[in-house]
Each structure stands twice: as C-alpha cells, then as structure tokens.
RODO-2510 file (C-alpha; in nm, 4 decimals, decimal comma):
residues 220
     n   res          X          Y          Z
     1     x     9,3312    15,2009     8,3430
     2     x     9,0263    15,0796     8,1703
     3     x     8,8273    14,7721     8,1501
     4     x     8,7167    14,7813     7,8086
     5     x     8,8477    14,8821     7,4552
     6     x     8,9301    15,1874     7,4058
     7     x     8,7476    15,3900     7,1626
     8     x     9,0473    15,5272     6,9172
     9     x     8,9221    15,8647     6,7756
    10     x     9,1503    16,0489     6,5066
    11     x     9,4310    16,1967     6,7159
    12     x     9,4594    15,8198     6,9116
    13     x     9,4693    15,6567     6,5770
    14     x     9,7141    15,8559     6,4443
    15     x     9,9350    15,8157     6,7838
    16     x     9,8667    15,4703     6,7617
    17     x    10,0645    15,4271     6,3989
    18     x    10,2922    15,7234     6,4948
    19     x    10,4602    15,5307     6,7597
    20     x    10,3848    15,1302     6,6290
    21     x    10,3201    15,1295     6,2055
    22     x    10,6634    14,9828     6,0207
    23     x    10,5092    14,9644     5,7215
    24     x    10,7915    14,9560     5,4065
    25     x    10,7653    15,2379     5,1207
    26     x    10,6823    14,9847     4,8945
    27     x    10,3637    14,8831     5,1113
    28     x    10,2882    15,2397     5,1631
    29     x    10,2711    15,3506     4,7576
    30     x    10,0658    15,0256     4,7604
    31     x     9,8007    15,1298     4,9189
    32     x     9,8142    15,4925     4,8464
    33     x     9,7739    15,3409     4,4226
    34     x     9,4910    15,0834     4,5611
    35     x     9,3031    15,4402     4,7978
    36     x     9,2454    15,5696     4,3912
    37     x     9,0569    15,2718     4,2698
    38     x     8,6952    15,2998     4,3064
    39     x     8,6783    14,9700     4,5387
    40     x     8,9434    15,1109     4,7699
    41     x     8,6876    15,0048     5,0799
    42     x     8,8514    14,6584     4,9964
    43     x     9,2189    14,7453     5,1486
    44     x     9,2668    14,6330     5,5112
    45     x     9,4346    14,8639     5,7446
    46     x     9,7746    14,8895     5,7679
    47     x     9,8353    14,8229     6,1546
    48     x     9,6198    14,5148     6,0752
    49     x     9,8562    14,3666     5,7976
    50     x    10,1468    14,4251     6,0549
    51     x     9,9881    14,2406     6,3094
    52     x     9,8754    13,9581     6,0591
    53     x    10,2776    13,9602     5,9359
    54     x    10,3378    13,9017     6,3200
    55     x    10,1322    13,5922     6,3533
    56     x    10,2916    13,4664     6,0663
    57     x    10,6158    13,5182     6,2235
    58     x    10,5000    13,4129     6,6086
    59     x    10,3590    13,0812     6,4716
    60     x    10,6357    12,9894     6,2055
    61     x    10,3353    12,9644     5,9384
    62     x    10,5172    12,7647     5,5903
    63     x    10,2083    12,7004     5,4192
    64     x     9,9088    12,9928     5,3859
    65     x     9,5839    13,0178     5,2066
    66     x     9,4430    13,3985     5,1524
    67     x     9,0657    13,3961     5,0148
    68     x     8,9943    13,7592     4,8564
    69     x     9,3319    13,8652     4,7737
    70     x     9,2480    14,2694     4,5608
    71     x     9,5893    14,4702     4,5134
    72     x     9,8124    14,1798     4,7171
    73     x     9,8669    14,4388     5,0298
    74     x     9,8045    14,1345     5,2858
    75     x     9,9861    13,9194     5,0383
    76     x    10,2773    14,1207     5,0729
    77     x    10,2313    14,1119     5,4758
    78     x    10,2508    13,7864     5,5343
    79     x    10,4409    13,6419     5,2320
    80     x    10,7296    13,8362     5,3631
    81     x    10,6967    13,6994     5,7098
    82     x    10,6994    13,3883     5,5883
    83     x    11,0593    13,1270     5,6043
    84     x    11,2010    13,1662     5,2352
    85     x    11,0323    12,8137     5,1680
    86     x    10,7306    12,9283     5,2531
    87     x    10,4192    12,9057     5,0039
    88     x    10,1031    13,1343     5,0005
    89     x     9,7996    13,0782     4,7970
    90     x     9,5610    13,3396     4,6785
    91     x     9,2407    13,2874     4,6128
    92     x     9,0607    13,5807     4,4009
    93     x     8,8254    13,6345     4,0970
    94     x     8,9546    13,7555     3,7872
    95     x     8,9898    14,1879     3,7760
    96     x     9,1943    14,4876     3,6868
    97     x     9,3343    14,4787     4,0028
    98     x     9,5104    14,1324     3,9763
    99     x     9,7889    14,3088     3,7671
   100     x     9,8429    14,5681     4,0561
   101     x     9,9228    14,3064     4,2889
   102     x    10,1177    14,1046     4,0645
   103     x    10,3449    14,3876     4,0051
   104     x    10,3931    14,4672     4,3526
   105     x    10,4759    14,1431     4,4261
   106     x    10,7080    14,1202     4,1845
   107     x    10,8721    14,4306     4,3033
   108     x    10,8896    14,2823     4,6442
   109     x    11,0716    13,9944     4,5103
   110     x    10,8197    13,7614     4,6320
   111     x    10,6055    13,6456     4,3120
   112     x    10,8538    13,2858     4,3847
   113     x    10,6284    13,2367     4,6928
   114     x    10,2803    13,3493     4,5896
   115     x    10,0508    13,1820     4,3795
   116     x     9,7278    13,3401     4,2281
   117     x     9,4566    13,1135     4,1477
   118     x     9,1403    13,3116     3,9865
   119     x     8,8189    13,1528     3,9976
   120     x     8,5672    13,1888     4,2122
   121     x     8,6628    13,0478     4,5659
   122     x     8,4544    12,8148     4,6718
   123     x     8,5543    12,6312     4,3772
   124     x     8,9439    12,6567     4,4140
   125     x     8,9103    12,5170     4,7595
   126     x     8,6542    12,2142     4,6211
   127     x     8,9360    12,1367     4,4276
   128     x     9,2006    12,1155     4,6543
   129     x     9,0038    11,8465     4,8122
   130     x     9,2134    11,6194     4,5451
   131     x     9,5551    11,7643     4,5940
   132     x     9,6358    11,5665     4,9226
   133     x     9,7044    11,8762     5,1304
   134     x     9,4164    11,8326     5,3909
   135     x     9,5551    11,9334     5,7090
   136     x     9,8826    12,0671     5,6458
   137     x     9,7757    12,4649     5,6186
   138     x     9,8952    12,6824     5,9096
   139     x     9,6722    13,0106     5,8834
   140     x     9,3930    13,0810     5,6355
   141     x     9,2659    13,4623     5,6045
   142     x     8,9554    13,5007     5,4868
   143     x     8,8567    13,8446     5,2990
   144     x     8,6028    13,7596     5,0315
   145     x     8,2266    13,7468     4,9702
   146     x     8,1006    13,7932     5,3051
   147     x     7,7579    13,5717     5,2246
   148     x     8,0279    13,2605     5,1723
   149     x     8,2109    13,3178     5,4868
   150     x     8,0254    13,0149     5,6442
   151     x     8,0921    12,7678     5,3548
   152     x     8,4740    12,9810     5,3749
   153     x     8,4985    12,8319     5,7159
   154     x     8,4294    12,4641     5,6697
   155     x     8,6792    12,4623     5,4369
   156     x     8,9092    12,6368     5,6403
   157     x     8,9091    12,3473     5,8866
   158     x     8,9461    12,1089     5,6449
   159     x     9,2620    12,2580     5,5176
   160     x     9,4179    12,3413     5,8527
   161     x     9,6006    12,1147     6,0751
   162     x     9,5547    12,0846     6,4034
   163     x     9,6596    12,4565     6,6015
   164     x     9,6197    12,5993     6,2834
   165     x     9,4418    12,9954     6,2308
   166     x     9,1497    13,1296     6,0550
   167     x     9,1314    13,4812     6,0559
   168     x     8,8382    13,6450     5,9323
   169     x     8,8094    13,9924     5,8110
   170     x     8,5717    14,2813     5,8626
   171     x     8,3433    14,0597     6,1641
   172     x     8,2346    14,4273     6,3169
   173     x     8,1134    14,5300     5,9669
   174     x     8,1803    14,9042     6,0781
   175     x     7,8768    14,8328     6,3279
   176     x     7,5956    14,7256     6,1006
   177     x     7,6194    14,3724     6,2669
   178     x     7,3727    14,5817     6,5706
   179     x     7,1151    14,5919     6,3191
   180     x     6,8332    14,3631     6,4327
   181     x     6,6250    14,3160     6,0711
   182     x     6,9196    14,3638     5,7917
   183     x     6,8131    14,3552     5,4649
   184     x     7,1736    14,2983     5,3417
   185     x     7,2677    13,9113     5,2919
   186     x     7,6297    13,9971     5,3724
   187     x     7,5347    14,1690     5,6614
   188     x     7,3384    13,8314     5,7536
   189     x     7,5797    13,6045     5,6998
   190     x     7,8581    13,7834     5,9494
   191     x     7,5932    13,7885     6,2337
   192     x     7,5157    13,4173     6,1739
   193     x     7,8736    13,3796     6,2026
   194     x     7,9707    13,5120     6,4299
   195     x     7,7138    13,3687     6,6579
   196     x     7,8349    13,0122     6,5451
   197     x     8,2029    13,1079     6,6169
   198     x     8,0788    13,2055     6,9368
   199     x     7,9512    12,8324     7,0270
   200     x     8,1898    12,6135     6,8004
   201     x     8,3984    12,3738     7,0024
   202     x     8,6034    12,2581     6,7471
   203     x     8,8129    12,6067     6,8051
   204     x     8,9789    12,8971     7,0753
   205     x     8,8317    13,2368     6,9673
   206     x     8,9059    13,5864     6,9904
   207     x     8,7368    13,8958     6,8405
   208     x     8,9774    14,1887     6,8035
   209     x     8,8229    14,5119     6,7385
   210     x     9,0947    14,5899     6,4716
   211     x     9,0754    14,7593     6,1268
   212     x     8,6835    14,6453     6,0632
   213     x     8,7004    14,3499     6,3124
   214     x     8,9345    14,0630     6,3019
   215     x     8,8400    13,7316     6,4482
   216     x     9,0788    13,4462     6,4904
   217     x     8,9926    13,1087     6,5379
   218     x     9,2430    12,8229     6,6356
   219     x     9,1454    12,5027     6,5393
   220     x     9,2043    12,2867     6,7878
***
C-alpha cells in the first residue's frame, strides 16, 4: 500500500501499458510517423489518449473543442469515443503536420466528425462568441501555447455548459514548474495557472500526474 503516487520507472511503465494500453494499429503507426518529426515532444502519451477516450465515453461528450491539435492522435481518441453524431473541433495553426492528421483521420473514417479550423486560437474561439454555441460544449482539451493557457481557460468556461471538462495538458511541465525564478514565459504561465486552478470556485479540480500532467477542471 502507499499513500502517495507512485513513481513509475521504465520496467513499471512498461507493465503499466503491457497489461492496460488498447491502443488500435492505426493509432500506433500514428505516432510511431509523428516520433520522426522534429517536434515529436508535441505527441501526448498513449495511456493518456485512452484515458481521455474514456471520459469521453463516461460522460456521453456530443460536442468537443481540442485547442493544439499536431498529427490528430488525441483527435482520433476522442472522436472515436464520441456517439456517431458527435462533433469535434480542432483548433491549430497552419503546418506540415495538418496533412498527417488529416490523413489519419480520414483513414479512421472519422474526417465526417472532425473539423479543422487553422488560425491562431485565441482568435477561432473570439469568433465563436457569434455562433450561438455558448454553453453547449461538453469537454475542451487544451494543448497549445502554454503562455495562452490562461486566456485558453476563460474561454473554456464560456463555451462549456454547466458539468462540463477542461482538461489541460502538460501542468507538471516534466518538473520545471519547481523552478522558483523561470526565465521561460511558458513555464510562467503554467505555475500562474495552476495556482489559480488551485483557488477558482467556479470549478472541481484534479491534478493527475499522467503523461506530462493532466489537470481536469469541471465547471460547475
């Protein structure tokens, strides 16, 4: 028994997707063609995608908005868990690797529920502000410039109804978030956050130390 999280060294990690990781063939040459690209870094784990398909699935999620989308791997995760109605939006800026995921999807027979919307973020959610869908988003992931995350957020509640999830990605920043002077704005930004997360009330919060830290907030 133990009190606290267990630190997963190689062997653990590897016993850990031995005996829990379903991930498809077509998710696994996904990310073994995205581990060759020089931004690789970007791709979240793939226990992490499984367990972000299982919220999807646990909260009935229709309607999905994924800020910082790269190769589509998380697309792919949740779009599938979605009901056959379901719609996911991806936000992203415009790059080689928006043709990767686009293929993939298409291979996954899922292009009918995804839509890719390249510009920079902030401004695709601005202008949803005059499509009428304010509070009818179940689960938001956020995976994009870390220095936005805070504008990310507000947004994120505006776009979520009531019970609906934000998950944020990478909130442990592979531990430089214990640096007490950062010079890096990103790394800035996610301690700032996730100091306000800590003391929001307008959500329920959890920090999971999974893939590079995943928090999810519930707004309530």
């Amino acid at each position: 028994m133990s009190n606290r999280t267990l630190n997963l060294d190689d062997n653990l990690y590897r016993y850990l997707l031995d005996v829990s990781l379903r991930e498809t063939p077509l998710l696994k040459r996904l990310r073994d063609e995205t581990a060759q690209l020089e931004n690789a870094r970007w791709q979240i784990a793939p226990e992490q995608g499984q367990f972000m398909a299982l919220l999807v699935r646990l909260t009935g999620a229709r309607r999905i908005i994924e800020i910082g989308t790269f190769t589509g791997y998380s697309a792919i995760c949740m779009a599938e868990a979605m009901p056959e109605d379901g719609r996911l939006i991806c936000c992203d800026i415009a790059g080689a690797y928006n043709a990767m995921a686009r293929r993939y999807w298409d291979e996954a027979g899922l292009a009918g529920r995804i839509e890719l919307r390249l510009a920079p973020a902030l401004e695709t959610l601005a202008a949803m502000q005059g499509e009428a869908i304010d509070g009818q988003f179940d689960l938001i992931f956020i995976d994009a410039d870390k220095a936005n995350y805070p504008a990310y957020f507000e947004h994120a509640l505006r776009l979520l109804r009531p019970g609906g999830l934000v998950l944020f990605d990478n909130t442990l920043w592979s531990g430089r978030v214990l640096e007490t002077a950062p010079d890096s704005v990103d790394t800035r930004a996610i301690q700032a956050l996730n100091l306000a997360l800590r003391d929001d009330g307008r959500i329920d919060l959890s920090l999971l130390p999974l893939g590079d830290g995943l928090t999810l907030c519930r707004k309530r």
